[in-house]
LUMGUBA-535400 format. One record per residue (C-alpha): z, y, x. Coordinates in Angstrom, 1 decimal, always signed. Last residue first. Example, Ala and Ser with C-alpha at 12.3 -4.5 7.8 and 13.67 -1.06 7.14 Angstrom:
<atoms>
       c3       c2       c1
     +7.1     -1.1    +13.7
     +7.8     -4.5    +12.3
</atoms>
This chain:
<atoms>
       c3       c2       c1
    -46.3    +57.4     -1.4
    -44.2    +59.7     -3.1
    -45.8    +63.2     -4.3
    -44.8    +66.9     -4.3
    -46.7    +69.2     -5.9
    -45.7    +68.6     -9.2
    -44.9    +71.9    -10.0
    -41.3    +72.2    -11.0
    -40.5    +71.1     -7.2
    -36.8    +70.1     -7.5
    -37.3    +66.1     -8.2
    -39.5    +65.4     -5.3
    -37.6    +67.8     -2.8
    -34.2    +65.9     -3.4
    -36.0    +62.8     -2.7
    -33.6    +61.2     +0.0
    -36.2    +59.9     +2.4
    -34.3    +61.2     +5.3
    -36.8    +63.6     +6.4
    -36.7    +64.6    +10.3
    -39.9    +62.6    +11.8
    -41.7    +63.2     +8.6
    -41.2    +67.3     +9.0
    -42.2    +68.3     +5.5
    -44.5    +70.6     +4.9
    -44.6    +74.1     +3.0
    -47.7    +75.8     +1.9
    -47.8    +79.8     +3.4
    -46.9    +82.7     +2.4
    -45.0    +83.8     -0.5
    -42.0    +81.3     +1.1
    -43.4    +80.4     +4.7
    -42.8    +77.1     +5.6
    -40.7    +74.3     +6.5
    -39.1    +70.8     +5.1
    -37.0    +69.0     +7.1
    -33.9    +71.2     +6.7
    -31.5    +68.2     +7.3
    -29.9    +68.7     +3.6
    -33.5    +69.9     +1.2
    -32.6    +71.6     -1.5
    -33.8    +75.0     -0.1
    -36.9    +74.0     +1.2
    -38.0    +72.4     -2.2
    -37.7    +75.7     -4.1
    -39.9    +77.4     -1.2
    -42.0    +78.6     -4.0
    -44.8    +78.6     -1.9
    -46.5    +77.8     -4.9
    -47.8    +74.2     -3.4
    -50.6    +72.6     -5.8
    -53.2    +73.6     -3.4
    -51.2    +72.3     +0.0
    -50.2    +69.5     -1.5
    -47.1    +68.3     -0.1
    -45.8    +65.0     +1.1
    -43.1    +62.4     +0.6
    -43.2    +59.5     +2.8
    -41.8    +56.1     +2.3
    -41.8    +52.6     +3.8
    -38.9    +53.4     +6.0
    -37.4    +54.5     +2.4
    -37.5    +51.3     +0.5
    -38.0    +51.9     -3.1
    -41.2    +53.1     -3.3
    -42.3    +50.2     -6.2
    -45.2    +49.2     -4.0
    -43.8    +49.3     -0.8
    -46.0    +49.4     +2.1
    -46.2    +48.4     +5.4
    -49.6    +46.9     +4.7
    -48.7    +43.2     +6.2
    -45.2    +42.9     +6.0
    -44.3    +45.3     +2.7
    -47.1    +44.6     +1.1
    -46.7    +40.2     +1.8
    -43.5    +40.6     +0.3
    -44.9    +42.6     -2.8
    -47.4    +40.1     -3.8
    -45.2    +37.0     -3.2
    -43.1    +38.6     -6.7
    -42.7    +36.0     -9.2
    -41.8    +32.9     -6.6
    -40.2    +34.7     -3.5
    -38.5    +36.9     -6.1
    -36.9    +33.4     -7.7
    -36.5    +32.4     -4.2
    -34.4    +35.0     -2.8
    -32.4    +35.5     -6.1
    -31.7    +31.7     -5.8
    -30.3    +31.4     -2.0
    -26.9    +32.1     -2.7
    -26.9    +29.7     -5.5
    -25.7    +26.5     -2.8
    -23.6    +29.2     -0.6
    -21.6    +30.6     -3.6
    -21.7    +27.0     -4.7
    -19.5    +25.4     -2.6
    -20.2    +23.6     +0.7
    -23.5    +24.7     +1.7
    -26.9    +22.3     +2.9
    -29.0    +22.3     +0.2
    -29.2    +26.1     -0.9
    -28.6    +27.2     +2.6
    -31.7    +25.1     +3.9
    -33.7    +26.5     +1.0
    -32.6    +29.6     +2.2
    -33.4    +29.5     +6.1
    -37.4    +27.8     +5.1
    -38.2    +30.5     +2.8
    -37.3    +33.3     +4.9
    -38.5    +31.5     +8.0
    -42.1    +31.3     +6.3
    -41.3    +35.6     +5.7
    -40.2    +35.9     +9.0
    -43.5    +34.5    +10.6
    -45.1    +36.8     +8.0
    -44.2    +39.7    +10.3
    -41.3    +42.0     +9.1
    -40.9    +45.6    +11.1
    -41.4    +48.0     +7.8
    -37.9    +48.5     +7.6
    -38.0    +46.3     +4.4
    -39.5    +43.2     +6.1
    -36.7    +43.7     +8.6
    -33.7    +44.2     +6.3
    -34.9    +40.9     +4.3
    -35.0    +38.8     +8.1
    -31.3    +40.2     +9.0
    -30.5    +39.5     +5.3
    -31.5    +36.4     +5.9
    -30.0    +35.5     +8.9
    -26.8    +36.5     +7.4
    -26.7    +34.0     +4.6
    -27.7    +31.4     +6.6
    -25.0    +32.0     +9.5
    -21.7    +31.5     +6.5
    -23.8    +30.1     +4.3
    -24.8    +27.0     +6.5
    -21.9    +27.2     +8.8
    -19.5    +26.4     +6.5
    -15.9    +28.1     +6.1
    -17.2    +31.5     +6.4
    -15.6    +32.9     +3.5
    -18.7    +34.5     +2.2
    -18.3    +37.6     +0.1
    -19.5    +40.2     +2.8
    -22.4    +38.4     +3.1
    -22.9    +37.4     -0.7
    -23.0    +41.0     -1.2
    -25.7    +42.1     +1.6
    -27.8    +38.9     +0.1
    -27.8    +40.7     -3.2
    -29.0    +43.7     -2.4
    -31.6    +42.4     -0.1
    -33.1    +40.2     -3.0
    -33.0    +43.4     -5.2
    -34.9    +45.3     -2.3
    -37.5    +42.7     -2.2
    -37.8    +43.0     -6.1
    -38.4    +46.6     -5.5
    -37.4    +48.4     -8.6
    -39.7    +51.3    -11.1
    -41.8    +48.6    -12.6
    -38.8    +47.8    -14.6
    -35.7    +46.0    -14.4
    -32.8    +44.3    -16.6
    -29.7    +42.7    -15.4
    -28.0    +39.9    -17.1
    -24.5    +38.5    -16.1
    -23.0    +36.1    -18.4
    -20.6    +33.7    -16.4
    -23.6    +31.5    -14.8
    -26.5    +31.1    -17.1
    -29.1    +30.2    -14.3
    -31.9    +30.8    -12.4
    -35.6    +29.1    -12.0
    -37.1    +28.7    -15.4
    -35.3    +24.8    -15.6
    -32.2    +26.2    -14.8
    -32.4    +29.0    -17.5
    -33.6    +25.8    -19.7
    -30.8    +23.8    -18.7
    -28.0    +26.4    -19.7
    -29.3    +28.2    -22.7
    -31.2    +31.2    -23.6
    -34.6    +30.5    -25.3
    -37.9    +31.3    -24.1
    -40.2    +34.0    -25.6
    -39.3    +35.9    -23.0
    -40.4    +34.0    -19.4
    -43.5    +34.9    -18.6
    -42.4    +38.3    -18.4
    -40.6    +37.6    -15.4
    -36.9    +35.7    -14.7
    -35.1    +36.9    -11.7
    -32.5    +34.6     -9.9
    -29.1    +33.7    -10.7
    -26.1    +33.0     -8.2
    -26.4    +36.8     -6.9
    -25.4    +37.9    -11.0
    -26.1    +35.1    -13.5
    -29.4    +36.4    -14.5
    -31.5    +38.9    -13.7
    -34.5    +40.3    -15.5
    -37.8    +41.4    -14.6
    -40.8    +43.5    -14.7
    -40.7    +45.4    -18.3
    -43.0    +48.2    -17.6
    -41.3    +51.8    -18.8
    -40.9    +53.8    -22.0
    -38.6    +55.7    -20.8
    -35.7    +52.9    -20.9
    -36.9    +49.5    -21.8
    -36.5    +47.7    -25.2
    -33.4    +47.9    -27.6
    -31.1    +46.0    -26.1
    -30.8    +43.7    -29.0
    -34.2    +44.1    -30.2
    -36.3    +44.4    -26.4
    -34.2    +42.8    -24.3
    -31.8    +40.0    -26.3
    -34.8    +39.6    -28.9
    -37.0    +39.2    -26.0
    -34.9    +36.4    -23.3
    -35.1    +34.3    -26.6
    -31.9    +33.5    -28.2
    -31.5    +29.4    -28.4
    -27.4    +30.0    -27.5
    -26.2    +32.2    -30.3
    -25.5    +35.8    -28.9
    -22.5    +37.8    -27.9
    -23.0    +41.3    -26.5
    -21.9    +43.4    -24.3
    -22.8    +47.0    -23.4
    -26.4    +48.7    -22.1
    -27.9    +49.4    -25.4
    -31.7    +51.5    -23.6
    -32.7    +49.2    -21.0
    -33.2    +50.2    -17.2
    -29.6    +47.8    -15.8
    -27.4    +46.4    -17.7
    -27.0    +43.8    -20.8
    -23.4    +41.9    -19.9
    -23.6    +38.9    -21.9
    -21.5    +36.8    -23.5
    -22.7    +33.2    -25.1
    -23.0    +31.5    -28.2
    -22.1    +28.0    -29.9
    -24.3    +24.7    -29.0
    -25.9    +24.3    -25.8
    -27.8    +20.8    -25.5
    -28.1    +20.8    -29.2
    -29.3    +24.4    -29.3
    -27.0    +27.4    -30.2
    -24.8    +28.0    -33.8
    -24.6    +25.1    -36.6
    -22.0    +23.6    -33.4
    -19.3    +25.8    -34.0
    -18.8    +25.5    -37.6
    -19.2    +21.8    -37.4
    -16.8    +21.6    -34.9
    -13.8    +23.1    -37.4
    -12.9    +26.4    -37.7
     -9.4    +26.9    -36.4
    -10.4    +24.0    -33.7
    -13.5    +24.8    -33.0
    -12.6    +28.8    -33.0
     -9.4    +28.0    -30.7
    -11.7    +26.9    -28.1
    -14.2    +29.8    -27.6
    -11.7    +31.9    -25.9
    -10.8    +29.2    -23.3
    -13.9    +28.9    -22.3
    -14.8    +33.1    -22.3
    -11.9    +33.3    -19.9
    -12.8    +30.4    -17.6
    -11.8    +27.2    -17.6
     -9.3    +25.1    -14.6
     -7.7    +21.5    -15.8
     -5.2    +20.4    -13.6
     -3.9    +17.0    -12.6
     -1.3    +17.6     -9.8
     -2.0    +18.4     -5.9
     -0.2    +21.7     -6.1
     -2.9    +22.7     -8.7
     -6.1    +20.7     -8.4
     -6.1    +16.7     -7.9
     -7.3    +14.3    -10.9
     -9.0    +17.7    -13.4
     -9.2    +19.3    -10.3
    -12.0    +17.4     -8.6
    -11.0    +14.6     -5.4
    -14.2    +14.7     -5.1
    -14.9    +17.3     -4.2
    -14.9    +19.4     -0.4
    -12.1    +22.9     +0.3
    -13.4    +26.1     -1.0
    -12.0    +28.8     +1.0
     -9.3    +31.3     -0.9
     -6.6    +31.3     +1.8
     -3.2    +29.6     +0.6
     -0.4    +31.4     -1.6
     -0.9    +28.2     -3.9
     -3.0    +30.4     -6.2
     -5.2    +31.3     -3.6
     -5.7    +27.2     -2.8
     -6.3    +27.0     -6.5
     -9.3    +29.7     -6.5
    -11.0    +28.2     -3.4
    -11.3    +25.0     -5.4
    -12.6    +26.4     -8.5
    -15.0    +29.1     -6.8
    -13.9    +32.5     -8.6
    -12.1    +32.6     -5.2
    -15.4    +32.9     -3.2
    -15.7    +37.0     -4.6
    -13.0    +37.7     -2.9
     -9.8    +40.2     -4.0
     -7.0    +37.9     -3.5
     -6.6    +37.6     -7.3
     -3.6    +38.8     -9.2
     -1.2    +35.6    -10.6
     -0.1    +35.7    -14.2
     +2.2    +33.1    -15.5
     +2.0    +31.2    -18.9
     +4.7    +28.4    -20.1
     +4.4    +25.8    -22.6
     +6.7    +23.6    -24.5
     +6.0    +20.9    -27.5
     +9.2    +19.9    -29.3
     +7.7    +21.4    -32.4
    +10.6    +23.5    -33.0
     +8.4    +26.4    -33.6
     +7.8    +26.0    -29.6
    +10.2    +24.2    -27.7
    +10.5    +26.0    -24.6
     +7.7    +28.9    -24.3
     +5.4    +30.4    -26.4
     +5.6    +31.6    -29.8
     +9.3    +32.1    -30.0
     +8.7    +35.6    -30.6
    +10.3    +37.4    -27.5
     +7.7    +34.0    -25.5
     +5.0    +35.2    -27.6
     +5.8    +39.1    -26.9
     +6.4    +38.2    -23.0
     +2.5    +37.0    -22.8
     +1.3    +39.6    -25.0
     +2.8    +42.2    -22.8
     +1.4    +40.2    -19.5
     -1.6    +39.4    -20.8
     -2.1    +43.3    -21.5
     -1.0    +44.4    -18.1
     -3.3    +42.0    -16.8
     -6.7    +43.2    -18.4
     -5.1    +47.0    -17.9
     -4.7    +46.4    -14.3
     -8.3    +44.6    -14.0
     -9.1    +45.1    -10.3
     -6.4    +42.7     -9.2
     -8.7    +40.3    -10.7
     -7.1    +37.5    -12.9
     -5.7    +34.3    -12.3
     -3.9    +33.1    -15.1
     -1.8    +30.1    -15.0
     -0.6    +28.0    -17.4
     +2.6    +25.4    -17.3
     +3.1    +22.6    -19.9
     +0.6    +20.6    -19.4
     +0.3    +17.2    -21.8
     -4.1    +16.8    -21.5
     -4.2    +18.4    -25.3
     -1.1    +20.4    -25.5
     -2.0    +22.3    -22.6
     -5.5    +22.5    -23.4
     -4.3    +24.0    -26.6
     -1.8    +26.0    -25.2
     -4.8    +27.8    -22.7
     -7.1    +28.5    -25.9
     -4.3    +30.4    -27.2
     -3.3    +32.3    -23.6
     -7.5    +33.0    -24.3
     -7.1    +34.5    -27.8
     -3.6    +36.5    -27.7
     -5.2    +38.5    -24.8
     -8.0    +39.8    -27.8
     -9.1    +43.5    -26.3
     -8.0    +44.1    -22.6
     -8.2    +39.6    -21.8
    -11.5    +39.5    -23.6
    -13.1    +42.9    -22.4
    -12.1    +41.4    -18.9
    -13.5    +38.3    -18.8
    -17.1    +39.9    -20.1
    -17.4    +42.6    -17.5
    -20.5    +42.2    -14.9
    -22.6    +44.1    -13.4
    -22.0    +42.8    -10.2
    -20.9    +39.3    -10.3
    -16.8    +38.9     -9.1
    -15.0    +37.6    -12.3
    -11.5    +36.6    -11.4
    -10.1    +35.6    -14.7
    -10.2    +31.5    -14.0
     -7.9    +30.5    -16.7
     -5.7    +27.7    -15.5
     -3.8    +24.4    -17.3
     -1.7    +22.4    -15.1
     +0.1    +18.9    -15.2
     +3.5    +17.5    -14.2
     +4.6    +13.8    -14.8
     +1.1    +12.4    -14.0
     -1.3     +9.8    -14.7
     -4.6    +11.2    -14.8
     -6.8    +10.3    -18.3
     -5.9    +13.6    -19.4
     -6.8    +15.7    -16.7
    -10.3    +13.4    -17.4
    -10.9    +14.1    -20.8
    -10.0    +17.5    -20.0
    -12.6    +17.9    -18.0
    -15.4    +15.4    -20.2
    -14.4    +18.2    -23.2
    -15.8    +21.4    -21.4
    -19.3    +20.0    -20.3
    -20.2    +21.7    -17.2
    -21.8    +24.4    -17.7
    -22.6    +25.5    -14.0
    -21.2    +29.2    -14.3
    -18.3    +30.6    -16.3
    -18.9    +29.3    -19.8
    -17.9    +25.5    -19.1
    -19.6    +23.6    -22.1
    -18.5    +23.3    -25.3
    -20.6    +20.2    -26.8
    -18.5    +20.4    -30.2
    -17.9    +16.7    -30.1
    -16.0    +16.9    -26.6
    -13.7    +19.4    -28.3
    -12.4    +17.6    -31.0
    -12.2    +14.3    -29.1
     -9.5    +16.3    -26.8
     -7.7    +17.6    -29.4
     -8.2    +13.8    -30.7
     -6.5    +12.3    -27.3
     -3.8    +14.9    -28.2
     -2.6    +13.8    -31.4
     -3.4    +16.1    -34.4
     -1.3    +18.8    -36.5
     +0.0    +20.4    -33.0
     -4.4    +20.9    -32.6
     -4.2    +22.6    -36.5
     -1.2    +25.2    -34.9
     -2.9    +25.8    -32.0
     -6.1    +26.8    -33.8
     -4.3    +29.0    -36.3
     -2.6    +30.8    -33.4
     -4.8    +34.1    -33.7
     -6.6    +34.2    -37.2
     -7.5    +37.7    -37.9
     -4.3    +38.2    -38.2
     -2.5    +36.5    -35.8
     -4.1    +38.6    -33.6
     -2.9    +41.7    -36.2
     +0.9    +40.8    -35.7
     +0.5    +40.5    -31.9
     -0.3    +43.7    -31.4
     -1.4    +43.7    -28.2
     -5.1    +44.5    -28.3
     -4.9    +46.7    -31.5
     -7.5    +44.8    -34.0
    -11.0    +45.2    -34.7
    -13.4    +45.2    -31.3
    -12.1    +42.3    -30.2
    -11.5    +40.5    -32.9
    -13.3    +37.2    -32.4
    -15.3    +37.7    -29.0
    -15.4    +34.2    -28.1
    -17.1    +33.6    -31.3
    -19.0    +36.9    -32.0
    -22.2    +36.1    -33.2
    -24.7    +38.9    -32.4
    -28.5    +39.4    -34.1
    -27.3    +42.3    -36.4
    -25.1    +44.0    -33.7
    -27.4    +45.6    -31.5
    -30.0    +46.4    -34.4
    -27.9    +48.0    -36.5
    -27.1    +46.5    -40.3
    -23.5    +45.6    -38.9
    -22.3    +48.9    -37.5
    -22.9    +50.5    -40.8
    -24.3    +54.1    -40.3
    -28.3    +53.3    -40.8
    -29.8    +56.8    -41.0
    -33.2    +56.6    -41.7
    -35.4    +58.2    -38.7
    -38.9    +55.6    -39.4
    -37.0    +54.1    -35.9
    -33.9    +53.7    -37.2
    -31.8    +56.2    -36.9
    -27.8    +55.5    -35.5
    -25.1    +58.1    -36.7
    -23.9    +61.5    -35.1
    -26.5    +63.1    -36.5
    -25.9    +62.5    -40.0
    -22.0    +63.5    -40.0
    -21.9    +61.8    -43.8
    -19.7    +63.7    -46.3
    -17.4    +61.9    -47.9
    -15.1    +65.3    -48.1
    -12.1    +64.9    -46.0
    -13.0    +61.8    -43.7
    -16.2    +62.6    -43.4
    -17.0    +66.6    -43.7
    -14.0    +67.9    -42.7
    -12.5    +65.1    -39.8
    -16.3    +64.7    -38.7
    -16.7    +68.3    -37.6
    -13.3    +68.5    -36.5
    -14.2    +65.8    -34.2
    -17.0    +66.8    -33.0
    -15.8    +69.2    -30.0
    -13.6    +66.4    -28.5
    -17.1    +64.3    -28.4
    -18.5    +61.4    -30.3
    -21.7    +59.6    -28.7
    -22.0    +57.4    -31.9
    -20.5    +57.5    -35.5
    -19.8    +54.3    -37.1
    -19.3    +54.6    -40.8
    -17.2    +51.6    -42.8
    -16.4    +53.3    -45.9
    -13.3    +51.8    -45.5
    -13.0    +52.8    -43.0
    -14.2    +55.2    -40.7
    -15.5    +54.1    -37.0
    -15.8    +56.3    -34.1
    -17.3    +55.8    -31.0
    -17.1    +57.2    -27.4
    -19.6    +55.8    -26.7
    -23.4    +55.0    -27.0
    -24.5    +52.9    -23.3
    -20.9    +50.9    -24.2
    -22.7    +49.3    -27.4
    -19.7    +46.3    -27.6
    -17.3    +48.0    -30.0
    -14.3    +47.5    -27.0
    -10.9    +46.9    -28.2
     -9.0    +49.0    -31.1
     -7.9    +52.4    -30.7
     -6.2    +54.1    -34.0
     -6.2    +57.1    -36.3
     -4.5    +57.0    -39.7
     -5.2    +59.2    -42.9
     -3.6    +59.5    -46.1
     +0.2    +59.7    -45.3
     +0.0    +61.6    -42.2
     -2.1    +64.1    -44.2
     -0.5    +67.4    -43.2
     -3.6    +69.3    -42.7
     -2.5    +70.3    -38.7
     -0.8    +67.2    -38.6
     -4.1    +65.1    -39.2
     -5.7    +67.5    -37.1
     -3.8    +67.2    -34.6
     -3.8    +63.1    -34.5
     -7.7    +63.6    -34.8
     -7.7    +66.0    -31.6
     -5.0    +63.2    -29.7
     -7.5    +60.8    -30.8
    -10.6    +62.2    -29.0
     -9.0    +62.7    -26.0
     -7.3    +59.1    -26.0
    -11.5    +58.0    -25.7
    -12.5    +60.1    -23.3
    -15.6    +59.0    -21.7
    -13.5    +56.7    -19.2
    -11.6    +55.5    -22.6
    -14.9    +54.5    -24.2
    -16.2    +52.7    -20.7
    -12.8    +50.7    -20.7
    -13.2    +49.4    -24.2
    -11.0    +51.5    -26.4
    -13.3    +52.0    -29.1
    -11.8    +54.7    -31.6
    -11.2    +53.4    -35.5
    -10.5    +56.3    -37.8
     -8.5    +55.3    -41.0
     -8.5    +56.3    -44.4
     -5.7    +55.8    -46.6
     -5.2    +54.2    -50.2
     -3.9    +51.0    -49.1
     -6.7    +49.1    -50.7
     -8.9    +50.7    -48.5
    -11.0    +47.8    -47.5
    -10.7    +48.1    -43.8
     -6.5    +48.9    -43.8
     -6.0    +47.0    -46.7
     -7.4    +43.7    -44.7
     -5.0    +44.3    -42.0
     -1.9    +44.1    -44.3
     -3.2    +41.5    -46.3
     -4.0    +39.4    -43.1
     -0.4    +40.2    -41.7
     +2.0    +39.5    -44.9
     -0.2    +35.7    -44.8
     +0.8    +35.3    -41.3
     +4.1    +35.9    -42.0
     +4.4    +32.7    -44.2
     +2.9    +30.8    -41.5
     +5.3    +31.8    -39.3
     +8.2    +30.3    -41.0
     +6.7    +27.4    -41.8
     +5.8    +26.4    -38.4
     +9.0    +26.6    -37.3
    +11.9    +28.5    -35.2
     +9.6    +32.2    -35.2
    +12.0    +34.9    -33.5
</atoms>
């Protein structure tokens, strides 16, 4: 157990040579590095290393060679992975099956596993991780780590310079903490961007003999999972960022409040959380500083709404998560009625880089609005799905078409989406601008927590709007009437234009319902909920009006609007299409005669499109 500053400082020197020998081979010994993001260990991540661990046995070379699972590599479209230091190779798409291949050729005899690497696009093999494409362009800030240490070993957080920025901020008084991180511009990663620094100015300024610090963990968008890589992969990072916000405004009690979703994001706070109190590195008079602080986990109620400041307090408290009206904010009446300053993961990630690094470091990255960098979620139709961490200032191209490596199948790009149902869909127009907070509000959508959904000519953007109202639906709370009757009028309205039974009477109330709901709602699930709606109102009129007036839908998406048919001359009477069909819609003679399908009986599931080897079958 750590009892002062010097003491732990001398240890943290023992750690960085330690990890350091493992990468540069100093030690003498190889070591295979396995993702252990969540998609990784889905793909069979722990399979992998139990065949390394035998065949380390197997060749007796315990004492050369050392497997181990760090956090998440980022490029989660091309795992499992496997990355050999010190050589530094990162092989892609690794199987149970290949590892022997790369244990004898690699690790035993230097030899490259060619096709398991990444080709550039003239076919040279480019095996470093950091001269590829997805990572060259990345920053990783509030990422620090992740994807090189073991997620709760506390010894290699420290490390790679865990605690550092706790340790500087103990070295300064608090209204400076505070200074330090209103100069660097931080602003509020997990939706509205509100500057980081005037919040805790103001938990500070609020006389009080008990204060709060919480992490807001419970990220709800679809498609999105940057909170929880942080908390699997670098825990020790945001419970740091908490102590120094604790320090800073005089808290001395931390919650998290993370998804109940997540057991293996809270199961690692939790470890890390009762390793730094076994340590001495949290708790009552820490390092003998005189300074205490105190983290608690709490599991979220399982509602979208609670990611909402207000509504997440109140769930905190054991209360139901509904927003309740600001002023009073948090930061002067939050947590049991007590000052309380509320950030998200990514937030309170970011904070111990300004302060272990300096502001200057932080703010050479982004734009002067939005300094620093920010996590994305790429999904959707382009090639590197994953995460990635980019200086603010990125255009909306280099994080599609470099980064993400351009459009699956060689597809139209038609849109992206941004900041999940809060967000709204940016157009081609939009890619050579840069990603920060007010320009993605000035374009139509926003930054919100990192969300970023591609889409080609292949989607319906009146079926994305749909999808997206049907979740904000079942997420409202139903504490105001505008998004709690808005919201479903909409969708009512959306679910009639895609049925084919829309009129453009619906289309002006359409309009008219959600800018109402954007206006007129109580938090901002209800304010945003309206932005997807509008945003595809905006870039995409053409196919609203296709789907009222011509009953048609241009991407053939919505199935009312649908019919599959057969030509009769390209038909082979194979009756392949028959057979794969589950109501039997489709008839015919096989040998005989051309098969139809029954339109009255199809359900518009395409099974018959994508069996017929002869093309004969069209969607229209």
């Amino acid at each position: 157990m750590y009892t002062s500053v010097e003491q732990l400082k001398a240890d943290i020197e023992v750690f960085k040579k330690e990890l350091a020998s493992k990468f540069d081979g100093t030690d003498g010994k190889k070591y295979l590095q396995l993702c252990g993001g969540t998609g990784c260990l889905a793909a069979n991540t722990m399979g992998i290393k139990e065949k390394f661990e035998e065949l380390i046995s197997k060749n007796n070379m315990e004492d050369k060679v050392e497997c181990r699972v760090s956090g998440c590599f980022g490029l989660c479209s091309e795992g499992p992975f496997v990355r050999v230091f010190p050589e530094d190779v990162l092989y892609r798409l690794v199987k149970v099956e290949d590892c022997e291949e790369i244990f004898e050729k690699d690790v035993m005899g230097g030899e490259l596993v060619d096709r398991l690497v990444y080709h550039d696009p003239d076919g040279k093999a480019v095996p470093c991780m950091k001269e590829q494409p997805f990572y060259k362009k990345q920053k990783r800030i509030a990422l620090h780590g992740c994807n090189e240490i073991i997620s709760t070993d506390y010894r290699e957080a420290l490390a790679v310079g865990g605690y550092q920025g706790f340790l500087n901020a103990l070295e300064m008084k608090r209204e400076d903490v505070v200074q330090a991180v209103l100069d660097s511009r931080l602003r509020g990663c997990g939706g509205g961007g509100f500057p980081t620094g005037l919040k805790w100015k103001f938990a500070f300024g609020s006389e009080s003999d008990q204060k709060y610090v919480v992490c807001n963990g419970d990220e709800g968008d679809p498609g999105a999972f940057m909170d929880r890589s942080v908390l699997e992969d670098n825990p020790m990072a945001v419970i740091e960022g908490m102590m120094i916000a604790g320090y800073a405004i005089g808290a001395d009690q931390g919650y998290f409040y993370i998804r109940a979703e997540y057991p293996r994001a809270v199961e690692h706070v939790n470890s890390m959380i009762a390793t730094m109190e076994e340590k001495g590195l949290l708790g009552d008079n820490i390092l003998g500083t005189g300074f205490s602080f105190h983290a608690h986990v709490r599991l979220g109620a399982g509602a979208f709404v609670c990611g909402e400041e207000t509504a997440l307090l109140n769930s905190i408290m054991g209360k139901r998560g509904m927003p309740r009206p600001r002023p009073p904010f948090p930061a002067v009446s939050g947590l049991w009625q007590e000052p309380t300053v509320l950030n998200n993961v990514e937030t309170l990630a970011t904070v111990p880089y300004i302060l272990r690094e300096g502001v200057e470091a932080f703010t050479q990255y982004g734009t002067e609005k939005s300094p620093g960098t920010k996590v994305f979620c790429l999904g959707g139709k382009v090639n590197n799905i994953g995460l990635v961490e980019i200086p603010m200032g990125t255009t909306l191209r280099e994080l599609i078409f470099e980064i993400g490596g351009g459009i699956k199948d060689g597809k139209k790009f038609k849109a992206i989406q941004t900041c999940g149902p809060s967000g709204g869909c940016l157009t081609a127009e939009a890619l050579y601008e840069g990603i920060d907070f007010d320009n993605m509000v000035r374009l139509g959508s926003m930054m919100g927590s990192g969300g970023a959904i591609v889409m080609d000519e292949d989607n319906c953007m009146v079926d994305v709007a749909k999808f997206y109202m049907g979740f904000i639906c079942d997420e409202s709370c139903g504490k105001c009437s505008p998004c709690r009757i808005g919201t479903k009028r909409i969708l009512e309205i959306l679910n009639r234009i895609t049925s084919g039974q829309g009129t453009m009477h619906d289309f002006e109330e359409l309009e008219e319902i959600a800018s109402a709901c954007k206006t007129n709602s109580l938090c901002a699930l209800g304010q945003t909920a309206a932005n997807p709606i509008l945003s595809t109102i905006r870039h995409f009129k053409d196919e609203y009006v296709a789907h009222i007036e011509e009953k048609r839908c241009p991407a053939g998406v919505c199935a009312d609007l649908v019919q599959y048919k057969i030509d009769p001359d390209k038909c082979k009477k194979c009756s392949k299409c028959s057979r794969v069909c589950p109501v039997e819609a489709i008839h015919g003679k096989p040998g005989k005669t051309p098969f139809e399908i029954d339109q009255s009986a199809c359900i518009k599931c395409g099974s018959c499109l994508s069996s017929c080897p002869f093309d004969a079958i069209s969607k229209e």
